[in-house]
C-alpha positions as CSV (number, residue, x, y, z in Angstrom):
1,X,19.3,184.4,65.2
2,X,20.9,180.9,65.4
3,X,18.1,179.8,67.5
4,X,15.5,180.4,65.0
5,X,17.6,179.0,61.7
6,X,18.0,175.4,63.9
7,X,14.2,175.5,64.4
8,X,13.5,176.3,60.7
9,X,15.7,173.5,59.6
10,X,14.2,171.0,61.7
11,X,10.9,172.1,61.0
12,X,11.5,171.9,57.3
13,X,12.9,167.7,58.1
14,X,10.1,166.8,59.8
15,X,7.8,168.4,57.5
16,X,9.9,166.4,54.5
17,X,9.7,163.1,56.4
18,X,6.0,162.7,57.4
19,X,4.8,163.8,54.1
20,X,7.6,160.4,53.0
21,X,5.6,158.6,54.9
22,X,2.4,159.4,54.6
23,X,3.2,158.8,50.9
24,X,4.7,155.4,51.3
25,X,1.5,154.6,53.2
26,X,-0.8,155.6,50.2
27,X,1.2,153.6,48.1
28,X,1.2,150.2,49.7
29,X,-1.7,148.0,48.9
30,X,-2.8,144.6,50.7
31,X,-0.9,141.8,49.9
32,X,-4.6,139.7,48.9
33,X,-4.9,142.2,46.1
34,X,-1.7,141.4,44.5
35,X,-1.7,137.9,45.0
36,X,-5.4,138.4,43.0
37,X,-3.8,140.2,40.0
38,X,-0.8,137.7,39.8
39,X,-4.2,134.8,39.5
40,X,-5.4,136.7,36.9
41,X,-2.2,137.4,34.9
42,X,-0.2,134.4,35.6
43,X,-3.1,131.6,36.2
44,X,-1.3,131.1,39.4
45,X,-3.7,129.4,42.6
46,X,-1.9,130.4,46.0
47,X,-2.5,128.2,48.8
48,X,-2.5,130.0,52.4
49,X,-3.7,129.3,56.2
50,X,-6.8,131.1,56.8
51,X,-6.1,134.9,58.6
52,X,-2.3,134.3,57.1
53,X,-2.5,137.4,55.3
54,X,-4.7,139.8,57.3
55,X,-3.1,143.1,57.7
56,X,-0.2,142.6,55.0
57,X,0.9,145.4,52.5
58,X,3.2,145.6,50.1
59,X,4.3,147.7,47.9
60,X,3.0,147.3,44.2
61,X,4.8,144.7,41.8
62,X,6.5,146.4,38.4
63,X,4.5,145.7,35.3
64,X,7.5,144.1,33.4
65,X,8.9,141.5,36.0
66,X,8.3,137.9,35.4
67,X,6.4,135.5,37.9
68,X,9.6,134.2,39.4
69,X,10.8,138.0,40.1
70,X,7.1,138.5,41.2
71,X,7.7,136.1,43.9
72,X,11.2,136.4,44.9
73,X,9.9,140.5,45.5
74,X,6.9,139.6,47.7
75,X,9.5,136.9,49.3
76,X,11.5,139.9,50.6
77,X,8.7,142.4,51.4
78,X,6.8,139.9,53.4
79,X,9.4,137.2,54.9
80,X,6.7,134.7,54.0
81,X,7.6,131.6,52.3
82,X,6.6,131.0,48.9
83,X,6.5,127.4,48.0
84,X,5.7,126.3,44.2
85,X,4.5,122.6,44.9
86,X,2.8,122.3,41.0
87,X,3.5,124.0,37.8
88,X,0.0,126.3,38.7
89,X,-0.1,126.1,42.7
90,X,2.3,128.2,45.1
91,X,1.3,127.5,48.7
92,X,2.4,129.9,51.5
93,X,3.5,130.1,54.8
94,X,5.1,131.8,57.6
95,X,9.3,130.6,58.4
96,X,9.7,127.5,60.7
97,X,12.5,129.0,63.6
98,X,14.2,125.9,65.7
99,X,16.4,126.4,67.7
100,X,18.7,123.8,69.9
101,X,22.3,122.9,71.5
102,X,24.3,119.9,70.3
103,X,26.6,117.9,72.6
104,X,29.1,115.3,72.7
105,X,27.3,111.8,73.7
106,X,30.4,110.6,75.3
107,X,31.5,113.9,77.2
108,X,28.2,115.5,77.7
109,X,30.2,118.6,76.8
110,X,28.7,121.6,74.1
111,X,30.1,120.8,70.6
112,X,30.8,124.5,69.5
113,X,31.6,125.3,65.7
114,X,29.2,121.9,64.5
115,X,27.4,123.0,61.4
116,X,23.7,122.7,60.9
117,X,22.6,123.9,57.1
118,X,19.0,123.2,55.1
119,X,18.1,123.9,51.8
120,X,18.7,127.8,51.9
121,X,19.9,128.9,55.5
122,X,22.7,128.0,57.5
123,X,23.8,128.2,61.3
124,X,26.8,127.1,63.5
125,X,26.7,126.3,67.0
126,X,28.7,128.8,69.5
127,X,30.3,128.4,72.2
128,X,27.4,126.6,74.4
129,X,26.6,124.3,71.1
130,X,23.4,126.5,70.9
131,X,22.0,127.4,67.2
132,X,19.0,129.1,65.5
133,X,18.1,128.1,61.7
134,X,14.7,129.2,59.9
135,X,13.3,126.1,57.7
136,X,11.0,126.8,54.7
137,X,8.7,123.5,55.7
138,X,8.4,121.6,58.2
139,X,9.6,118.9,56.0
140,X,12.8,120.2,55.4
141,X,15.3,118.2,55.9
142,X,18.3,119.9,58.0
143,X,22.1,117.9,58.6
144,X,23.9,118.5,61.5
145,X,27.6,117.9,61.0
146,X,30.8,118.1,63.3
147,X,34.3,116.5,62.7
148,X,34.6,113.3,63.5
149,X,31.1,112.3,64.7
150,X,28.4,110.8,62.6
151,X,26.3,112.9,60.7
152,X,22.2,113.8,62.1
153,X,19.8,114.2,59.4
154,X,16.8,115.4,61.0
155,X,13.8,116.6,59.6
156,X,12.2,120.4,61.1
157,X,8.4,118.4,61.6
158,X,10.5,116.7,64.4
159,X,12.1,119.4,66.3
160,X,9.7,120.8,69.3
161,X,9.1,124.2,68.6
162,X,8.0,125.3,72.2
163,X,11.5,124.8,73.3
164,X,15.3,124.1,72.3
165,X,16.2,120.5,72.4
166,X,19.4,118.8,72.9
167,X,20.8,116.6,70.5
168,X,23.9,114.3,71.2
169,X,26.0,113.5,68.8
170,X,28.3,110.0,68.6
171,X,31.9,110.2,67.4
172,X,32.7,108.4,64.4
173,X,34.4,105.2,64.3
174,X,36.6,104.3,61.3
175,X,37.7,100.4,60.8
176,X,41.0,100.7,58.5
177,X,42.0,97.9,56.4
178,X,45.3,96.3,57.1
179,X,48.5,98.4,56.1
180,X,51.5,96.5,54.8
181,X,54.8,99.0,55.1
182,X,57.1,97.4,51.9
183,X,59.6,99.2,53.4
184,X,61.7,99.9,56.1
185,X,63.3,103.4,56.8
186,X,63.4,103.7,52.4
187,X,62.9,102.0,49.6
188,X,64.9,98.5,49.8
189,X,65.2,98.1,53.6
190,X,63.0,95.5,54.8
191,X,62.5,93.5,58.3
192,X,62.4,89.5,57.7
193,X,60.5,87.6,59.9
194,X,63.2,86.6,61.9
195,X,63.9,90.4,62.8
196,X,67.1,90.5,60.4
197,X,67.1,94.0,58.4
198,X,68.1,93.5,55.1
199,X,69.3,96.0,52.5
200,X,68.5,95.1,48.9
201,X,71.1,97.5,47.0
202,X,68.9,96.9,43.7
203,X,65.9,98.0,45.2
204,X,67.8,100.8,47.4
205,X,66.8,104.5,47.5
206,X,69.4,107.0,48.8
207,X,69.5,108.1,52.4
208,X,69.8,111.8,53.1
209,X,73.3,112.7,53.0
210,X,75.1,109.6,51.2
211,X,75.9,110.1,47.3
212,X,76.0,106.4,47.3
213,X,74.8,102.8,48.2
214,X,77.7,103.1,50.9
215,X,76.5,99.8,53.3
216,X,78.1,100.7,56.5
217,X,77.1,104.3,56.3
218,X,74.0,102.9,55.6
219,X,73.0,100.8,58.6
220,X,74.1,103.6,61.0
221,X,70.3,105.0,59.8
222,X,69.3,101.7,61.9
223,X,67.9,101.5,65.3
224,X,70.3,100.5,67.6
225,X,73.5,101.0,65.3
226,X,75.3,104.0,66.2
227,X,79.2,105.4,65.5
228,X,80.1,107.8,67.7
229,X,82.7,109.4,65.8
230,X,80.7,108.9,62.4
231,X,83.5,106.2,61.1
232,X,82.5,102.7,59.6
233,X,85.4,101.2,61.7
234,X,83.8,102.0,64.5
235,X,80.7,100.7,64.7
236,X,78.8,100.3,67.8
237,X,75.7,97.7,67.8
238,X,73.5,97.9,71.0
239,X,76.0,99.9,73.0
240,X,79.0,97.1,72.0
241,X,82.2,98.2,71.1
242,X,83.4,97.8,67.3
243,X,85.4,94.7,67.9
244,X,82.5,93.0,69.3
245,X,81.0,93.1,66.0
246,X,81.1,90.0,63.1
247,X,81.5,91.8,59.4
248,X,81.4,89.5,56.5
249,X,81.9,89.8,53.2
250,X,80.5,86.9,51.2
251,X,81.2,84.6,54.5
252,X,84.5,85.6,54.7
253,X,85.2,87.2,58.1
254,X,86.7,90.9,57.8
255,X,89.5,93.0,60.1
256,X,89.1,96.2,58.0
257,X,86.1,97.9,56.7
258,X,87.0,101.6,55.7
259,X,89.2,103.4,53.5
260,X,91.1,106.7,54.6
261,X,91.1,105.1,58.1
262,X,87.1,104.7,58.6
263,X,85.5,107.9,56.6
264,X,84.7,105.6,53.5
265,X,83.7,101.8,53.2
266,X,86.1,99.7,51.7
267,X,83.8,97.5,49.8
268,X,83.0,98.4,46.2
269,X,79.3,99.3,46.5
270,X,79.0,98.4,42.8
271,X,79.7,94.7,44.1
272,X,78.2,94.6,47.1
273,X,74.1,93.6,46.3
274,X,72.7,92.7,49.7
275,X,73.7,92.9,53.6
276,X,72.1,91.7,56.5
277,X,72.5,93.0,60.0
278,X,71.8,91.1,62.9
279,X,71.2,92.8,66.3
280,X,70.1,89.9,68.5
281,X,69.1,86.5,67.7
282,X,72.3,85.0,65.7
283,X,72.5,82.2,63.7
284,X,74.6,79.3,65.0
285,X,76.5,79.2,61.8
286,X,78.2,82.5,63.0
287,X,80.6,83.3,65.8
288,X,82.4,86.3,67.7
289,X,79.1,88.8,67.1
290,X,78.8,89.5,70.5
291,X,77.1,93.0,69.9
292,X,76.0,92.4,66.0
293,X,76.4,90.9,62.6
294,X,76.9,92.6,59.4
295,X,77.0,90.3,56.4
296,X,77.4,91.8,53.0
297,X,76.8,89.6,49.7
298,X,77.2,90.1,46.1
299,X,75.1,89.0,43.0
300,X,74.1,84.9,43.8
301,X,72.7,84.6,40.3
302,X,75.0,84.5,36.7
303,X,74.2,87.1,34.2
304,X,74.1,86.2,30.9
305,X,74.6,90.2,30.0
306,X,78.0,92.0,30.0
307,X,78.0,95.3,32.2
308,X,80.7,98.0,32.8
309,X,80.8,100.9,34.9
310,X,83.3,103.1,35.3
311,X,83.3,106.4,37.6
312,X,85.1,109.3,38.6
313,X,84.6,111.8,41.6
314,X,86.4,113.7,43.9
315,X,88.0,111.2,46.2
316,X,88.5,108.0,43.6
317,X,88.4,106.5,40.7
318,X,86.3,103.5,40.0
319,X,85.8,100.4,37.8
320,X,83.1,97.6,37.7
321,X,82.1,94.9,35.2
322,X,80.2,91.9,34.9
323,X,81.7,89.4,32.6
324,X,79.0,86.2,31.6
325,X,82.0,83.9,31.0
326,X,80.1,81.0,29.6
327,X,76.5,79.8,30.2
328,X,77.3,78.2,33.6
329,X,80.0,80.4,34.9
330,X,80.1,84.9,35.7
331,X,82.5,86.9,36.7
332,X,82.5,89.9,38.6
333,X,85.7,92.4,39.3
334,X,85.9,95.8,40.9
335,X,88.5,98.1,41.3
336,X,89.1,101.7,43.0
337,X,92.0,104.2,43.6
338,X,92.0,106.9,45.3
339,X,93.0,110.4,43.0
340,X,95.8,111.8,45.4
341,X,98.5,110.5,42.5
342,X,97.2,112.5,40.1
343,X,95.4,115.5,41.7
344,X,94.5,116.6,45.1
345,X,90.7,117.8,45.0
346,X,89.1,120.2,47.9
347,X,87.1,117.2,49.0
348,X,90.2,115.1,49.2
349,X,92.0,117.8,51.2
350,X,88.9,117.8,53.5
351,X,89.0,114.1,54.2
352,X,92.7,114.3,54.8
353,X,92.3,116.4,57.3
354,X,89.9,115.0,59.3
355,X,92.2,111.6,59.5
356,X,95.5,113.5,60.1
357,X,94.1,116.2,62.9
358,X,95.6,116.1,66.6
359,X,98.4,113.6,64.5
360,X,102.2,114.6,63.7
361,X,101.4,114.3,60.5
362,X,99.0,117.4,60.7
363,X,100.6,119.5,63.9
364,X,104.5,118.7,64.6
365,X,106.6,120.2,67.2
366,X,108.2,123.7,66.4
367,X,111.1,122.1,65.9
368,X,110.6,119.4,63.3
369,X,108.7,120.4,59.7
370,X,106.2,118.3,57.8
371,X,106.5,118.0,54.1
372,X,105.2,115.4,51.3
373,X,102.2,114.6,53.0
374,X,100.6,112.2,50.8
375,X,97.9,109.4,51.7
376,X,96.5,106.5,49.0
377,X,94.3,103.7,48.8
378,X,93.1,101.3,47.1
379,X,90.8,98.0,46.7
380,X,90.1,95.0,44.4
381,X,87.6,92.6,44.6
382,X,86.6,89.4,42.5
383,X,83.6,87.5,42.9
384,X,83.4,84.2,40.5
385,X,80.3,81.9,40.1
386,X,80.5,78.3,38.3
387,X,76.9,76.3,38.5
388,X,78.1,72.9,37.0
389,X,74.5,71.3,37.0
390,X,71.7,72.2,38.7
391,X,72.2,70.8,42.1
392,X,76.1,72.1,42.5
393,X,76.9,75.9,43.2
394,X,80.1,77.1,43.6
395,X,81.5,80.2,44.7
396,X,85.1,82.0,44.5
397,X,85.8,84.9,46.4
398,X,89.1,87.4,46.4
399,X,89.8,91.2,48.2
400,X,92.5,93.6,48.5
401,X,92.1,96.8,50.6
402,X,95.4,99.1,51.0
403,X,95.7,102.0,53.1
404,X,99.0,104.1,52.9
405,X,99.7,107.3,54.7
406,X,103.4,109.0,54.5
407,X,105.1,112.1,54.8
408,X,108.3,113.6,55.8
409,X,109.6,114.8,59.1
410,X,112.4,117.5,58.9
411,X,114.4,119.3,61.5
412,X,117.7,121.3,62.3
413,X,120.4,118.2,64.5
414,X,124.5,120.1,64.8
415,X,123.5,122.6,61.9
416,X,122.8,119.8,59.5
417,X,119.1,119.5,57.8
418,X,118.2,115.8,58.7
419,X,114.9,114.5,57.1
420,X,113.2,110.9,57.6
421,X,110.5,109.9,56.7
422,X,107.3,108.5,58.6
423,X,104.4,106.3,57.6
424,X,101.3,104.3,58.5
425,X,99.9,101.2,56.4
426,X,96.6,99.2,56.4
427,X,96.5,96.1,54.2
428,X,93.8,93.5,54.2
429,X,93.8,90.0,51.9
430,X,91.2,87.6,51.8
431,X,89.8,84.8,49.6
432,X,87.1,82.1,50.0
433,X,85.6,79.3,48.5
434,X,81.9,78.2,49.0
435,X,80.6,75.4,47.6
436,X,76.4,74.1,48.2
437,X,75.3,70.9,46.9
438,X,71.3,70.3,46.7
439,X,71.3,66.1,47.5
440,X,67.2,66.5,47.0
441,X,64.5,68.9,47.9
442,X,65.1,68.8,51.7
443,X,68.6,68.0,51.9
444,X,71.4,70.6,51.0
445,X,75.3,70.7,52.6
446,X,77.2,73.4,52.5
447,X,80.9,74.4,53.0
448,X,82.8,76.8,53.5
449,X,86.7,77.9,53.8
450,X,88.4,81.2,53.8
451,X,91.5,82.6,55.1
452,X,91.9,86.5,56.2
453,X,95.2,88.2,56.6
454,X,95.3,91.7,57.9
455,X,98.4,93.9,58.7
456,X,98.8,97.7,60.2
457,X,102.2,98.8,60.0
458,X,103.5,102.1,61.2
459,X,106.8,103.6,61.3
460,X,107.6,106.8,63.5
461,X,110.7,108.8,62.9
462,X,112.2,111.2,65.5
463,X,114.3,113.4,63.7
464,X,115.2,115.0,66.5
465,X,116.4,111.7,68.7
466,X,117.7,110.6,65.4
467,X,114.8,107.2,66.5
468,X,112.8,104.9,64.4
469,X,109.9,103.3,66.1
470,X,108.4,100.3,63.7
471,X,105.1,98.9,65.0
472,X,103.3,95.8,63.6
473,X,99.9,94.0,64.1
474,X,99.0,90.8,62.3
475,X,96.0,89.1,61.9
476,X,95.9,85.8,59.7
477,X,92.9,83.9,60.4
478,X,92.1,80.3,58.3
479,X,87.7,79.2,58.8
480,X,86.4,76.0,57.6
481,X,82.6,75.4,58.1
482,X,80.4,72.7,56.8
483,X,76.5,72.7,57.6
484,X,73.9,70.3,56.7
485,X,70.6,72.1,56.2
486,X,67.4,69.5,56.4
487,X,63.8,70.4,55.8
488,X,60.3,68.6,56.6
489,X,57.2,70.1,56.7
490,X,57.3,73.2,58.7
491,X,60.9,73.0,60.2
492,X,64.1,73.3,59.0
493,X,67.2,71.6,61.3
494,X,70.8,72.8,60.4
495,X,73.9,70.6,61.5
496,X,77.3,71.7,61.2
497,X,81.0,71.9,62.3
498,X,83.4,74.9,62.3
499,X,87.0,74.9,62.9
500,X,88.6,78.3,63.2
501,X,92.6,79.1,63.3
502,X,93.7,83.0,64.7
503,X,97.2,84.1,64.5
504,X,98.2,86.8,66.3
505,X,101.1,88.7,65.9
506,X,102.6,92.1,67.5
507,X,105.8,93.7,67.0
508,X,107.6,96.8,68.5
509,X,111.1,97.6,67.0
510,X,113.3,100.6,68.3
511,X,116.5,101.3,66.5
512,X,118.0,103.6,68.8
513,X,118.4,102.0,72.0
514,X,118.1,98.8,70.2
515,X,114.9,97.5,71.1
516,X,112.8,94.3,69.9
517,X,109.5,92.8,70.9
518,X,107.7,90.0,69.0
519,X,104.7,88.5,70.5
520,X,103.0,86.1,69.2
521,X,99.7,83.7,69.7
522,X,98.0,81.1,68.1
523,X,94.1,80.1,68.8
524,X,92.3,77.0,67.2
525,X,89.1,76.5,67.7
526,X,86.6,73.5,66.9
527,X,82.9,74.4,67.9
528,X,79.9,71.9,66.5
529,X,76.6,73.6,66.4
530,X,73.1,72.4,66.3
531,X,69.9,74.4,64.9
532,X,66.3,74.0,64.8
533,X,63.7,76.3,63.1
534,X,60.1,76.1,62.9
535,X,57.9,78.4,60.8
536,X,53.7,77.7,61.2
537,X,51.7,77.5,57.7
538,X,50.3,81.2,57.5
539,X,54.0,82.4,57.8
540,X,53.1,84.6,61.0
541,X,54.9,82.9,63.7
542,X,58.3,81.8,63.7
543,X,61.0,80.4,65.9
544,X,64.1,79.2,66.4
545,X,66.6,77.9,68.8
546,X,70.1,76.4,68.4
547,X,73.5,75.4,70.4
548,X,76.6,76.0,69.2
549,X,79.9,74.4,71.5
């Protein structure tokens, strides 16, 4: 019973499907006929090699479509291409198939994913840089591209259609104009010729991680400048230790450079406008930078505006001004002081602890308790500028840096509370006076004197031992330096004499055994140094050689 309604239903599809088809045959009409009726409806002349169309049906054309829907429907019944070359001529013609591989010219190797498009069909090489692409005309013109090599146009008349071809393809060559970096790391950093970097604080853009124009956190961003505990008293300059490095401050030579014992600069950056570092190829002008030179400047020109800053955050407080003081003369002063007077913020707790840990004044023995812990600083600078007439400059230079760390040691000695107290200071004075006289376009002098004094103190009570143990180290150092600068054509000569004074002093003082050491030394130095420099006319080769003894 199954049997027979399987047979019935299949009986009944074929029946349905021949009778389709026989249909669909009926209804299809040569392709010549309907081409005739679009002549007569449409004035249309069609164009077409001779036997083209022998043996072509389609299926009649709707009454209502227009000629371009007329065509487009014979387009897709026929996969013939209809070509309108005139507003009353349409020429047809069968699809042009190339085919081909594309390869690199250089590597011989298949190019896969290079992209070869016409005007309506498209193809992309695989893996063996082979592609098909059917072309309207042989006329068409079909652009092979790939990235990074020059483009092929090439038109289908030229491809050989009894076989693929191979096309190589040449990589494209780019010639890029010249490219001038302005800057160096940021904004306001900047190699000279004479491979001194330079930081221009007016020009200067923040580096990640500083809240401001801080110049010797600044320079650690350099190459070749490093702190390995991530101080600015410690410095280290091609693998050289910190004391091997020169640090000026307006030309006057500088013992201490940080505030809460190296975490922050100790020079205003408000004054501060420029510094220089110099990692190899020092002038002969300078002396001691073994390892490197750091030279910081302030403003060199007078301003004839008044400007005042004054600042507040979480460490200090701050105050800058300008002052025009006549048309020939400016002044600049800067003062800060730290906030630990008035109130002890979360940052200022943080930076206190990073100077005090491992120390007595963080972690005491069980026996003794630390109380009063208190740590200030503070700094004032001057900078003064007096241009009498236009060939005399004069500048007057002052600093005062102050580190002071204290606190109170107490313990238990025979039942009787005993408490002293114990303290470290840092202190650094400095003035100098530079004066430049222009004789004439190619003759300047220049001189130069400053004296430095610098002084750590600390005191160590031993409650216990019932000891003080007072240590001392002084620096005073007196420069005088005066240079002749001469320049003709392309070279520049500098002449000069430097006589330096270093006194040395250190002091250990123990009440209890009575103890007392003083040493003390004295170094004078007289050193005459000779410089030449030359510079060629496109400003593109420099160089420079000098003697100093």
């Amino acid at each position: 019973m199954l049997k027979t309604k399987y047979y019935l239903l299949l009986f009944i599809y074929l029946l349905i499907h021949f009778a389709l088809q026989s249909q669909n045959q009926q209804q299809k009409i040569p392709l010549k006929d309907v081409l005739s009726e679009i002549t007569k409806s449409d004035g249309i002349i069609f164009n077409y090699k001779s036997g083209l169309l022998n043996d072509i049906t389609v299926f009649p054309l709707p009454d209502n479509q227009d000629l371009s829907a007329k065509i487009k429907n014979l387009e897709g019944q026929t996969k013939l291409v209809f070509n309108r070359v005139s507003d009353a001529i349409i020429t047809i013609s069968k699809p042009i198939k190339v085919c081909g591989y594309i390869i690199d010219s250089y590597s011989e190797l298949p190019l896969e994913g290079a992209t070869i498009s016409g005007e309506s069909s498209y193809a992309v090489t695989d893996e063996n840089g082979y592609f098909e692409i059917e072309s309207k005309s042989s006329e068409e013109l079909l652009l092979i591209r790939f990235i990074g090599f020059k483009t092929i146009k090439r038109s289908v008349e030229l491809f050989s259609l009894e076989r693929c071809q191979t096309l190589p393809m040449v990589e494209q060559e780019e010639l890029m104009n010249t490219v001038l970096l302005k800057s160096y790391l940021v904004k306001g950093i900047d190699k000279k010729q004479d491979w001194t970097t330079s930081i221009d604080f007016d020009q200067f853009t923040l580096l990640p991680g500083l809240i401001e124009s801080d110049v010797l956190q600044t320079i650690q961003a350099l190459p070749s400048v490093l702190s390995a505990d991530e101080t600015v008293s410690n410095i280290n300059i091609r693998g050289g230790s910190n004391d091997q490095n020169l640090i000026l401050w307006d030309d006057i030579k500088m013992y201490q450079t940080g505030h809460f014992f190296g975490l922050i600069s100790s020079f205003n950056p408000h004054m501060t406008q420029t510094a220089s570092v110099i990692n190899n190829g020092t002038d002969v002008t300078y002396t001691d930078g073994i390892s490197g030179t750091i030279h910081m400047q302030t403003e060199k020109t007078l301003n004839s505006e008044f400007e005042g800053i004054f600042g507040v955050n979480f460490l200090n407080a701050e105050l800058f001004t300008d002052i025009p003081v006549s048309e020939k003369s400016s002044l600049q002063l800067s003062a800060r002081k730290s906030l630990d007077d008035l109130v002890r913020t979360p940052t200022y707790n943080v930076y206190f602890d990073r100077v005090t840990q491992e120390t007595e004044a963080q972690n005491n023995t069980t026996e003794v308790s630390n109380s009063d812990q208190e740590f200030d600083f503070n700094d004032v600078s001057l900078r003064w500028l007096y241009k009498p007439t236009e060939k005399d400059f004069l500048r007057l230079n002052f600093i005062l840096i102050d580190n002071n760390l204290s606190f109170n040691e107490t313990g238990i000695v025979d039942d009787i509370a005993r408490t002293r107290n114990s303290n470290v200071t840092q202190n650094s004075i400095a003035f100098g006076l530079n004066y430049k006289r222009h004789w004439n376009e190619k003759f300047s002098t220049i001189f130069n004197v400053f004296n430095t004094d610098y002084k750590l103190q600390a005191v160590n009570a031993d409650v216990l031992a019932n000891q003080l143990f007072l240590q001392e180290n002084v620096v005073s150092e007196t420069n005088m330096r005066l240079e002749n600068l001469y320049q003709k054509n392309l070279w520049q000569f500098n002449l000069g004499y430097n006589f330096i004074e270093t006194e040395i002093i250190n002091l250990n003082d123990i009440d209890l055994p009575r103890f007392v050491r003083r040493d003390e030394e004295v170094l004078r130095t007289h050193a005459v140094f000779a410089q030449a420099w030359y510079t060629n006319e496109n400003n593109d080769f420099s160089i420079r050689g000098g003697i100093r003894s």
